[in-house]
BAVOKOL-447743 format. One record per residue (C-alpha): x, y, z. Coordinates in steps of 0.2 Angstrom, whole numbers, plus 5000, padded with zeros to 4 digits. Layout:
! BAVOKOL-447743
XYZ ...
! end
This chain:
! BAVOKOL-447743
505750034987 505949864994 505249724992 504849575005 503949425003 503049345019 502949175015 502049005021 502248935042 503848835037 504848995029 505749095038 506149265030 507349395037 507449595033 509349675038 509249635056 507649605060 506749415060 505049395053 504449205057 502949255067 502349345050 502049175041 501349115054 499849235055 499849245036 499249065039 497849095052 497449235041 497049125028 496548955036 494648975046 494049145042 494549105023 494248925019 492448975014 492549115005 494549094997 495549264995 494949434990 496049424976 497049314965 498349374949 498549214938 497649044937 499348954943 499448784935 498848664949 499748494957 498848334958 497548354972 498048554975 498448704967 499948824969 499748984978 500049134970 500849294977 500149464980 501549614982 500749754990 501849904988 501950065000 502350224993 501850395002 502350514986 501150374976 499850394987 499750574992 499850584969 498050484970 497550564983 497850714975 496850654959 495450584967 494950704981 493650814971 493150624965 492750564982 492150734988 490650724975 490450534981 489950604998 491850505003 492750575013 494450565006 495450535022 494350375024 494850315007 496350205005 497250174987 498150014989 499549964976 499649794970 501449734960 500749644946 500949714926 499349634922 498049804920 496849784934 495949904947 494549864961 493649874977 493549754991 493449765012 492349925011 493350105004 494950024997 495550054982 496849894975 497649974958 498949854948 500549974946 500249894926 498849994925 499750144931 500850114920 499750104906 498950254906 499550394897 498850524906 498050574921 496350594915 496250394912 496850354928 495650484935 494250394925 494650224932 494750284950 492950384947 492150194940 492850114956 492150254969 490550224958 490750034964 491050114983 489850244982 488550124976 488549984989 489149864976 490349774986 488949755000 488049664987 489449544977 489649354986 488549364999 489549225004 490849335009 490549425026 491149605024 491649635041 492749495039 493249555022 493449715033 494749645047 495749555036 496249675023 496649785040 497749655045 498649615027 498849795026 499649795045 500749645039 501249755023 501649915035 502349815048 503849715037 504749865030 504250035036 505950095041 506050155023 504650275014 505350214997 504950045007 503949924997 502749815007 502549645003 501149515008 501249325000 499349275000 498749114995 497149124984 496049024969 495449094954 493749044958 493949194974 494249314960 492849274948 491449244962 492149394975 492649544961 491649494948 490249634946 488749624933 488749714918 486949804928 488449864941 489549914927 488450024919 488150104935 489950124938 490050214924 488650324927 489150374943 490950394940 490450484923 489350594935 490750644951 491950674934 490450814928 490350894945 491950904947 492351004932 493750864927 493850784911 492650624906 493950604888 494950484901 493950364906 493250324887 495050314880 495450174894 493950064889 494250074870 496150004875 495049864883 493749834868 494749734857 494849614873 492949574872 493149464858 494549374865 494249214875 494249234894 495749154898 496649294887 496049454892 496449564905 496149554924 495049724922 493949624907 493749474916 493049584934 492349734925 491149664910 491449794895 490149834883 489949904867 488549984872 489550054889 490750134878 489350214868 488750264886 490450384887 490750434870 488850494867 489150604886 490950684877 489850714864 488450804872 489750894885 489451094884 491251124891 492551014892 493550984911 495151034914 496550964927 497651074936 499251084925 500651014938 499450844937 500250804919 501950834929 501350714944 500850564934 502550574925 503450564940 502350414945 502350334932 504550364932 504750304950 503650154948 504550114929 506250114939 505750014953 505049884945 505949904930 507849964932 508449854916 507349954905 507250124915 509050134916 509050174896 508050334897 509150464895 507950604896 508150794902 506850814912 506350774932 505350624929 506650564918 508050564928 507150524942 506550374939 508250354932 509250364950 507950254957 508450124942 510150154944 510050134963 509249974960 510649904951 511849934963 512450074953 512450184970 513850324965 512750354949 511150354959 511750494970 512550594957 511050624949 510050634965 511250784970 510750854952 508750834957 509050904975 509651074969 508551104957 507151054970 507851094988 506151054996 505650884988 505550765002 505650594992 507150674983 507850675000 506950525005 507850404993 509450494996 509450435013 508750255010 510250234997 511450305010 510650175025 510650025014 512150065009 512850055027 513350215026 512150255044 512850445049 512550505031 510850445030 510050565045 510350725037 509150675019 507950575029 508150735042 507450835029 506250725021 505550715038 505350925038 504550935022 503350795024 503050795042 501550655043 502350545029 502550385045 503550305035 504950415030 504850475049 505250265053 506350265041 507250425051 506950325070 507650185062 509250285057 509450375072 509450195082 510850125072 511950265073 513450265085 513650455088 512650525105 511650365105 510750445122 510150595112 509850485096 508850365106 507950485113 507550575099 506850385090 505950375103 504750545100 504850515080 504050335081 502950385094 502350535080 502350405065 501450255075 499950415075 500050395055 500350225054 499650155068 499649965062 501449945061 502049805068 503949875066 503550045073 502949945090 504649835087 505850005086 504950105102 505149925109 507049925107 507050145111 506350115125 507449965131 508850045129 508550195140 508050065156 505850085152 505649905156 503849915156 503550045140 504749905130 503849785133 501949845132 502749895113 503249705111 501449655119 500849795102 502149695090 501749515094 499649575095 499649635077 500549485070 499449375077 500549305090 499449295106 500449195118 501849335115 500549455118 499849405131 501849365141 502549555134 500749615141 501049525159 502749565161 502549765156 501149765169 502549715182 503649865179 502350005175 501250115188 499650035191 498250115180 499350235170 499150255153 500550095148 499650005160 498050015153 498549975134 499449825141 497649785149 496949795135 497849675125 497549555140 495749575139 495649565119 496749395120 495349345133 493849415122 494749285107 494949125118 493349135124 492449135106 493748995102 493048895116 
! end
């Protein structure tokens, strides 16, 4: 994982090569106008203010396909009783320790990796997913500040995320990172739900656990961590507390429904193994200093410490036990995965293609892991014709599964140069400059690709449409 912050319009932030300025700048027209009125979506500490304003804190949003596809995994027969389609779904990690889950801009799901890393086992992570589709299932967020407008909400989580995607996705271990600035007065009037809402949360959740035969024991055991927290004041309790009102009486609800149960739900037993992993990879990550002392036997174990060890610099340890974990599972693409992120960051460019190779073939719409592969083959020295070329077809295959990727758009743009396609380069840096907000790049990359492309052919057209959605944009400013 990686981690990179996008700061305010003055900062100037830089990944390896590549220069990010025009990031702050539309992480300030996201949050100037459209959220003046209605503050942030969400807000992690009550920051101690300066005279006459108060600090901004950071949000850290995380990208992790093996994370995602694990909750996706646990969820599905959630959202499938919902009436959710899964694939619209999106689980959205947040870096913060503090034990917090919620809704916001429609079917996302933001879950602190503290709360992750809290539960013991899947069946209380499961719970807290089921109470949140209750919130989605149920309209709540339609019906929480009517202040906010929910298409607005809508866009501008899409574009927080498309910042997120765009900064880092040359890596699938990558970790996306969006600064946002944000009051605690967002949080309490935008996430707060009622303890009405609540309750219905926990009926519905309660209800999708039923249905889909999976256990309800989880969901109980995670509010009774929270109960002592009740009778604390609100500046002490948890994130979760302060946004999801708990009541006695809610956890009554729950027990009284274990109680009555006539067969208690099961989970498929490679979940348990899942969650471990999770909870391992994430525990390295964020926590190297600490992971790095588990000396245990089994996968999680020592997988989460590699990843710890690879995050201290200990690189020669990280790949020795990496090799360890590669031969007892040939086929695990985010074995392979980190492998060749280690071996890239590491400078160590040839070496990287063959893991990131195979992380591609075993999880072939992980975009991504695939970028992360483009990216590699366009550094390399060896064939760089063939190389390029072959860059080229994977980041056209990973902008179809990430298709807000500002850094995808970047990498075709510089696959494309390369090979003399004037005009394909620059409708990709026309793509690039329009999802980071920066229309008179846009609108110049758009112009100048029109020049050197047939008229009306598919490149054309795209770059047409980025013309006309500029226009669409100065006209409503007018």
């Amino acid at each position: 994982m990686r981690r990179v912050a996008v700061g305010h319009a003055h900062r100037r932030n830089k990944m390896d090569r590549m220069t990010f300025k025009s990031m702050a700048r539309l992480g300030a027209r996201l949050f100037c106008g459209a959220l003046l009125a209605a503050a942030v979506f969400v807000t992690f500490s009550a920051a101690a203010p300066e005279p006459a304003r108060a600090q901004a804190p950071q949000m850290t949003l995380l990208r992790d396909h093996e994370i995602e596809n694990i909750l996706h995994s646990f969820s599905r027969p959630v959202f499938e009783q919902a009436g959710l389609s899964p694939q619209t779904v999106r689980f959205i990690l947040v870096q913060n320790d503090a034990l917090n889950a919620f809704v916001a801009g429609g079917q996302n799901i933001f879950i602190h990796t503290g709360l992750i890393l809290e539960t013991e086992t899947p069946d209380e992570l499961i719970g807290v997913i089921a109470h949140e589709t209750g919130h989605i299932a149920s309209g709540h967020l339609f019906r929480t500040r009517e202040a906010v407008e929910d298409v607005r909400m809508q866009a501008l989580i899409a574009q927080v995320i498309g910042i997120a995607t765009a900064i880092g996705a040359r890596s699938g271990e990558a970790a996306m990172a969006a600064t946002v600035a944000g009051t605690t007065l967002a949080q309490q009037n935008i996430l707060r739900h009622s303890r009405v809402q609540e309750s219905s949360a926990d009926q519905a959740g309660l209800r999708y656990l039923q249905d889909s035969h999976l256990p309800i024991e989880g969901l109980a055991r995670f509010m009774e961590k929270l109960s002592s927290q009740e009778l604390l004041p609100e500046s002490q309790q948890s994130e979760y507390v302060r946004t999801h009102p708990l009541t006695r009486d809610r956890i009554d609800f729950l027990q009284d429904a274990i109680g009555k149960q006539r067969r208690p739900g099961s989970m498929p037993a490679e979940w348990n193994d899942l969650h471990a992993r999770m909870k391992a990879k994430l525990f390295g990550y964020l926590h190297p200093e600490r992971a790095v002392l588990d000396t245990g036997a089994s996968v999680p174990a020592r997988y989460g410490r590699a990843i710890a060890l690879y995050r201290r610099s200990q690189t020669k340890a990280s790949l020795a036990l990496l090799e360890q974990l590669i031969k007892e599972e040939p086929k695990n693409a985010w074995f392979h995965e980190l492998k060749g992120q280690i071996l890239f960051e590491g400078g160590r460019i040839e070496e990287s293609i063959p893991p990131y190779a195979r992380a591609v073939e075993y999880a072939p719409n992980a975009g991504l892991i695939r970028t992360a592969y483009a990216h590699a083959l366009l550094e390399s020295r060896e064939d760089r014709t063939a190389r390029t070329e072959q860059a080229a077809q994977e980041l056209q295959r990973a902008l179809r599964n990430e298709p807000r990727s500002a850094h995808i758009h970047r990498l075709l743009a510089t696959a494309y140069g390369r090979q003399g396609k004037e005009g394909l380069s620059r409708v990709h840096l026309a793509e690039q400059a329009a999802l980071r907000g920066d229309a008179p790049t846009a609108r110049r990359e758009a112009t100048l690709a029109q020049r050197h492309l047939p008229e009306k052919s598919a490149a054309w057209l795209r770059a047409q449409d980025i013309l006309d959605l500029i226009g669409k944009k100065d006209k409503k400013k007018d």
